[in-house]
FITIVEX-228807 format. One line per 10 residues: number of its first residue (from 0); their letters; for each residue z, x, y of C-alpha. Coordinates in Angstrom, 1 decimal. Layout:
<recs>
NUM	A	Z/X/Y  ... .
</recs>
This chain:
<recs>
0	XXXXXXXXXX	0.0/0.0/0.0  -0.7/1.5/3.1  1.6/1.8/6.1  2.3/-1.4/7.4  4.0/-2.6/10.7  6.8/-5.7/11.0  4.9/-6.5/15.1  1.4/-7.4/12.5  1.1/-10.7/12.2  0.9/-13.4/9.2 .
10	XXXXXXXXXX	-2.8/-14.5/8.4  -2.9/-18.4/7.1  -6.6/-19.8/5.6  -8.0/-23.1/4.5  -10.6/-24.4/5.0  -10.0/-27.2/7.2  -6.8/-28.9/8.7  -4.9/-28.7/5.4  -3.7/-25.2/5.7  -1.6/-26.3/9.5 .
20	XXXXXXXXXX	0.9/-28.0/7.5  1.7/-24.5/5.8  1.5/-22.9/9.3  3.4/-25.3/10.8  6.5/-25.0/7.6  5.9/-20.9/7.8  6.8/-21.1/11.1  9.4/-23.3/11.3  11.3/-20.7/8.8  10.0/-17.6/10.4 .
30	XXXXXXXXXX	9.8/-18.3/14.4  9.6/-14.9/15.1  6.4/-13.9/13.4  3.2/-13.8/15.2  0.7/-15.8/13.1  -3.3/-16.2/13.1  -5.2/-19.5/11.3  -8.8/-19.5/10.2  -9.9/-22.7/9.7  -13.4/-22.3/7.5 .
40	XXXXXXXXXX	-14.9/-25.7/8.6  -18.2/-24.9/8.5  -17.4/-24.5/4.4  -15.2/-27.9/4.5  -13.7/-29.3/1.8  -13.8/-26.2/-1.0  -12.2/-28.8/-3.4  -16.0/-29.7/-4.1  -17.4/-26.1/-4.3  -17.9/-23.7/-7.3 .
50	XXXXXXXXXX	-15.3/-20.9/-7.8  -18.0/-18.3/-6.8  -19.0/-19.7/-3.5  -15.2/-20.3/-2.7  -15.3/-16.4/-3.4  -17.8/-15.7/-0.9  -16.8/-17.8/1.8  -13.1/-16.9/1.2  -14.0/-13.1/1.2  -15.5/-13.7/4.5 .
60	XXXXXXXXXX	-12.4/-15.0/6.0  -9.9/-12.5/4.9  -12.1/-9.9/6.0  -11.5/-11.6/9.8  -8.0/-11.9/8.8  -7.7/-8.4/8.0  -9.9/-7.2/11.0  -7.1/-9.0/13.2  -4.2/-6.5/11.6  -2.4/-9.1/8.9 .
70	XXXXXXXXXX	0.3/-7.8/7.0  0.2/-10.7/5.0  -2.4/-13.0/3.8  -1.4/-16.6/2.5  -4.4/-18.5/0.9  -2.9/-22.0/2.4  -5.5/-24.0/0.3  -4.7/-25.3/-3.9  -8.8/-24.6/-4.6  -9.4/-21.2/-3.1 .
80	XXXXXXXXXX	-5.9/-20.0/-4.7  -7.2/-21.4/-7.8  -10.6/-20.3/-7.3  -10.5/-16.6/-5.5  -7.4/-15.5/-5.7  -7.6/-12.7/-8.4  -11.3/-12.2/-6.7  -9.3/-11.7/-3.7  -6.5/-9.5/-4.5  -8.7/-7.3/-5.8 .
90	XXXXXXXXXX	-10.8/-7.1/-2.3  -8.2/-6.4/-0.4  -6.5/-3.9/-2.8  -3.4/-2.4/-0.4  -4.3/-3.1/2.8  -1.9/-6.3/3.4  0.4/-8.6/0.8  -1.8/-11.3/-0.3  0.0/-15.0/-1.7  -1.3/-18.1/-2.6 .
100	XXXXXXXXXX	0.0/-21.0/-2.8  0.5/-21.9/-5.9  2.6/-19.4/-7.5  5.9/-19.6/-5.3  6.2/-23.5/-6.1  5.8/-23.1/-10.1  8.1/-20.2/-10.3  10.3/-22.6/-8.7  9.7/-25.8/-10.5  9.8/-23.7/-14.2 .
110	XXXXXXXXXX	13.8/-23.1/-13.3  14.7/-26.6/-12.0  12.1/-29.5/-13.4  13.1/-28.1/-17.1  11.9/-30.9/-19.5  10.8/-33.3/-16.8  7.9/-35.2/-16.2  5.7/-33.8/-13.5  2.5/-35.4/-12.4  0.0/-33.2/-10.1 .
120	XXXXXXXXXX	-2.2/-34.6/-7.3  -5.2/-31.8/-6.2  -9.2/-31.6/-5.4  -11.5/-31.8/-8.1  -11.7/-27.9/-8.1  -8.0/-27.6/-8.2  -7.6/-30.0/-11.0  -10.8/-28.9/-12.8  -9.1/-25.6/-13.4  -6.2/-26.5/-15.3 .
130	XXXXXXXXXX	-4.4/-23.7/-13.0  -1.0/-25.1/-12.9  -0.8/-26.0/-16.6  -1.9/-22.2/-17.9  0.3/-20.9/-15.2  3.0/-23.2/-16.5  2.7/-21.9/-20.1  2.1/-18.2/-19.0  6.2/-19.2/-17.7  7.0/-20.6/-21.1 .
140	XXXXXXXXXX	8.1/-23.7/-19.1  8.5/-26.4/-21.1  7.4/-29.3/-18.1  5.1/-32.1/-19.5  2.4/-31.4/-16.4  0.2/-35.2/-15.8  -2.9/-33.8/-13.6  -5.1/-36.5/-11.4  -7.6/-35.5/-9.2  -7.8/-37.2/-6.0 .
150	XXXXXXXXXX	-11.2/-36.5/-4.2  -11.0/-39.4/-1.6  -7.8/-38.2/-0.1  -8.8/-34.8/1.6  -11.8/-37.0/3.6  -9.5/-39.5/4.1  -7.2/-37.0/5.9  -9.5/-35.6/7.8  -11.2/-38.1/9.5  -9.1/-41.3/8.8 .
160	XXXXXXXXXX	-5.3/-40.2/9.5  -4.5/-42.7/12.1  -6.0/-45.5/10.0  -2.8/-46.1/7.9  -4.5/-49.3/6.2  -7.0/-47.2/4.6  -4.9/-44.3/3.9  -2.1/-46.4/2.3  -5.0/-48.4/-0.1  -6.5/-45.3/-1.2 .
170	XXXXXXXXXX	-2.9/-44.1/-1.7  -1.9/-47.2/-4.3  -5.2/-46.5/-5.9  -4.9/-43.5/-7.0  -0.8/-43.2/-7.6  -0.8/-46.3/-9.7  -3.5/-44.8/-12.0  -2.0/-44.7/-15.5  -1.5/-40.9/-15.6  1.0/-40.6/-13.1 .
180	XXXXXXXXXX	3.4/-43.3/-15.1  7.3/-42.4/-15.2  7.2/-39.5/-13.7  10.2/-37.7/-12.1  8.0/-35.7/-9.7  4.9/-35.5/-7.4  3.2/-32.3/-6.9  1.2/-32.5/-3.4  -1.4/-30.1/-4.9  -3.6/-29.8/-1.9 .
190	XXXXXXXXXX	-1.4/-29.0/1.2  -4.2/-31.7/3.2  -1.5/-34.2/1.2  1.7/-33.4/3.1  0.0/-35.2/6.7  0.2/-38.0/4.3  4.0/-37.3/2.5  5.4/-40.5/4.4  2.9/-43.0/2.7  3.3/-41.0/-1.0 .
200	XXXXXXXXXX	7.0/-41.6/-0.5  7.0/-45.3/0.6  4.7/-45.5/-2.4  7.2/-44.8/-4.8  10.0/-46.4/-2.8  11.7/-43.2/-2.4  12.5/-43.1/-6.6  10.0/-39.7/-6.9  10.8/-36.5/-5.7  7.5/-35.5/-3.7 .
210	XXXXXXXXXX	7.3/-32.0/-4.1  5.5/-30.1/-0.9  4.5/-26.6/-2.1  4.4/-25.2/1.3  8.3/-24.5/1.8  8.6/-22.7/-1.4  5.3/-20.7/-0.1  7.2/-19.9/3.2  10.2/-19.4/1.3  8.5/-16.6/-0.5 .
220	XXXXXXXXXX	6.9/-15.1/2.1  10.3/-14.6/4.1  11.7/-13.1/1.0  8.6/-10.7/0.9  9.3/-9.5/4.2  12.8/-9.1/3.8  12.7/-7.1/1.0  9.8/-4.7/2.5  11.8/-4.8/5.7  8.8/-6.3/7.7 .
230	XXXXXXXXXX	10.3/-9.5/9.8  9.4/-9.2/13.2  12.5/-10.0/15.2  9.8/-10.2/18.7  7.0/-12.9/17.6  6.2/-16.3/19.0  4.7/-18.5/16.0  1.1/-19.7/15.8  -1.0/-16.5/18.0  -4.7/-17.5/17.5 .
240	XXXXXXXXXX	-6.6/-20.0/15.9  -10.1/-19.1/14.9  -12.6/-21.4/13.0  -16.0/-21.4/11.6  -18.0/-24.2/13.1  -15.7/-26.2/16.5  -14.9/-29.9/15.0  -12.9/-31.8/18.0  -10.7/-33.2/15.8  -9.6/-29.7/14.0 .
250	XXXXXXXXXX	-8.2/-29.5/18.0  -6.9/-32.8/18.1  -4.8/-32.3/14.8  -3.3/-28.7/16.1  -2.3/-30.2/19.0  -0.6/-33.2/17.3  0.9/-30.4/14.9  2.2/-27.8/17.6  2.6/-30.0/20.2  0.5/-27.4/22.7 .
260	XXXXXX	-2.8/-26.5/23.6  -3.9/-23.3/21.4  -7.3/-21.6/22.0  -9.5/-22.3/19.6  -12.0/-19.4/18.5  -15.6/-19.4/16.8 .
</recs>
């Protein structure tokens, strides 16, 4: 690993708004860091692309991410960690910590959801790939893992958040879908999922745990850079926001996320 510095800042990527509720739950843990989002909307959803474009367009990104000085590199998005991680770990090789975001929550899950009943909500890429149940048996965990995928609800998200009718109906649709019966948990495998947490819970009448990988993610990176004595004591949260292709309403969201007008680069 090369030299690194604690002042270098945290790099976040999806590839649309998803990734901002990771940002936002990385910050609110570690206020002090500097931290950079790529938004890869010209590539938008990757839950509907092949692993090997996901490689390219991903490759692409962290190559901005690393060009802007990144100590670490969080792949805020279930189908490119799914999809490119591996492809991207080797890429980068030592020049900055790279996480994704679905190995922090099932290390975490494998020690407290022992014999339970855990259903999985993710992109058709995400779910396609079987990811969380190899990396489940890779941990000898012994979870019974029900996988749906759930194409309609990253669209939905995107350009349909403030219509609650239409999020809520395609919400019941899929939730009541006999796969997810009796189970004691929710996975939000896509981190678009959390803008919609409120709806998944009144769904279930608050009797599911929803499970939101993102703080586990956080979690982990703030352990990370404990350990390698990299927390930036002088930072001030979300730095820069750069993007592929300018959508207005990848603007709109940011400012309903942050609550202040941030730059926007492409």
């Amino acid at each position: 690993m090369i030299k690194l510095k604690s002042s270098q800042p945290i790099g976040i990527f999806d590839s649309g708004i998803g990734g901002l509720t990771v940002a936002k739950t990385v910050i609110e843990l570690l206020p002090h860091e500097n931290v950079i989002y790529f938004g890869d909307t010209a590539h938008f959803p990757y839950g509907d692309k092949s692993s090997s474009a996901i490689q390219e367009y991903t490759k692409h990104v962290v190559d901005k991410l690393l060009d802007c000085g990144c100590k670490v590199i969080l792949i805020a998005c279930n189908s490119a960690s799914a999809a490119a991680y591996d492809f991207l770990k080797q890429h980068i090789d030592d020049r900055a910590y790279l996480i994704n975001i679905i190995d922090p929550i099932l290390q975490s899950i494998a020690k407290t959801h022992a014999h339970k009943k855990i259903g999985l909500i993710g992109t058709r890429q995400t779910i396609g790939s079987n990811v969380y149940g190899q990396k489940l048996r890779a941990l000898n965990s012994d979870i019974q893992l029900q996988s749906l995928a759930t194409p309609l609800l990253v669209s939905a998200i995107e350009t349909m958040l403030h219509n609650k009718k239409v999020i809520n109906e395609i919400v019941k649709e899929y939730l009541s879908n006999d796969i997810l019966s009796d189970i004691d948990a929710l996975i939000l495998g896509c981190t678009h999922y959390p803008a919609i947490e409120k709806e998944i819970i009144e769904f279930y009448e608050g009797q599911t745990e929803i499970i939101n990988p993102s703080h586990a993610a956080a979690a982990h990176i703030k352990q990370l850079l404990t350990e390698k004595n990299l927390l930036n004591p002088n930072g001030h949260g979300l730095e820069h926001v750069y993007v592929s292709d300018y959508m207005d309403s990848f603007a709109n969201v940011i400012r309903l996320f942050f609550d202040k007008e941030i730059a926007i680069e492409y």
